[in-house]
C-alpha positions in Angstrom: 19.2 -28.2 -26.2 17.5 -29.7 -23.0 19.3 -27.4 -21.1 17.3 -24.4 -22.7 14.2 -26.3 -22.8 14.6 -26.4 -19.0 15.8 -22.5 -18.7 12.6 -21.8 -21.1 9.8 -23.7 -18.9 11.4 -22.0 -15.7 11.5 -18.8 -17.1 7.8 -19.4 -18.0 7.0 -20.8 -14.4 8.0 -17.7 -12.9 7.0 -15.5 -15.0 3.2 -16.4 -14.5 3.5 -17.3 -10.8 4.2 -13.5 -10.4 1.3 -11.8 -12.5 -1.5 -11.1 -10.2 -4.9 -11.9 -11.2 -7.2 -9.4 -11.8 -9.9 -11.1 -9.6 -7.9 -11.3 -6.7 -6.7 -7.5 -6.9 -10.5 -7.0 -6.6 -10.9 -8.9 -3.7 -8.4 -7.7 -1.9 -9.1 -3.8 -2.6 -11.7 -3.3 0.2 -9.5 -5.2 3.0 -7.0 -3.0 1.7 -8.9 0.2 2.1 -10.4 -0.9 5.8 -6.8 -1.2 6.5 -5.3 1.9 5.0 -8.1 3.9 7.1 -7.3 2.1 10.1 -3.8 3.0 9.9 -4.5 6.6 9.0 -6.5 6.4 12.3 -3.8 5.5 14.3 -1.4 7.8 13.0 -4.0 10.7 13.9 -4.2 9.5 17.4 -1.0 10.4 17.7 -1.1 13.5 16.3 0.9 12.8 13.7 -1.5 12.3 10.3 0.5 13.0 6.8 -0.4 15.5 4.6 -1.5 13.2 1.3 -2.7 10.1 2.9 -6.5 10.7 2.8 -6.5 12.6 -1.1 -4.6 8.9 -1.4 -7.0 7.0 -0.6 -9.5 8.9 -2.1 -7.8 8.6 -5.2 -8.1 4.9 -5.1 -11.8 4.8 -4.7 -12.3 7.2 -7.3 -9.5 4.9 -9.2 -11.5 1.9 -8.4 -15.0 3.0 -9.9 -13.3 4.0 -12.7 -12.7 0.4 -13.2 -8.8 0.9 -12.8 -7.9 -1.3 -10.4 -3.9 -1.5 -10.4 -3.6 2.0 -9.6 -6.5 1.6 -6.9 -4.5 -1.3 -5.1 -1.1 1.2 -5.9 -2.9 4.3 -4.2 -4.2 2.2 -1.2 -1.0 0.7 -0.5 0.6 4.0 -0.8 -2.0 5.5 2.0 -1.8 2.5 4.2 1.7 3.2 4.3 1.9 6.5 5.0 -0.4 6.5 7.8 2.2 3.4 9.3 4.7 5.6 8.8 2.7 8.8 10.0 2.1 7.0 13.5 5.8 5.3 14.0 7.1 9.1 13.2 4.5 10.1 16.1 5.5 7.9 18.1 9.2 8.4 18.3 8.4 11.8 18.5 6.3 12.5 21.3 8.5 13.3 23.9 10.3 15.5 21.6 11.1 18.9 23.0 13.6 21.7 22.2 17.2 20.3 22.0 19.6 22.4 24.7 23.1 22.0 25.0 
């Protein structure tokens, strides 16, 4: 019986040291956005910009008025990715030429 009292209180433990509170998503959102447009920046300084990263992010501000802020954070993170992603592509890339045998 103590044993499941113990698996029960862990199980507990965990369970709400993993939900993120909604003040903190808040908080967060507009470092978040500064750095998802920073990172779209530098993935169009190399030429190398992805096609949905802006509609993205634009998508989580229009997400965040809304009031909706778990898909703002979602959309943000998704953008902020893309453009790391968009600039590491650009720059393996750049000396890229046509491949000859």
């Amino acid at each position: 019986m103590k044993k499941l009292a113990v698996i029960a209180t862990a199980l507990m433990l965990f369970g709400c040291a993993t939900t993120e509170p909604k003040m903190e998503q808040t908080a967060d959102y507009p470092t978040l956005v500064k750095q998802a447009e920073a990172s779209i920046k530098k993935a169009k300084s190399v030429g190398s910009e992805w096609r949905d990263s802006e509609k993205f992010l634009k998508n989580a501000e229009k997400a965040a008025k809304a009031g909706d802020m778990d898909k703002a954070m979602k959309l943000a993170k998704k953008a902020k990715a893309e453009g790391e992603l968009g600039y590491k592509q650009g720059e393996s890339q750049k000396n890229a030429g046509p491949w000859l045998f």
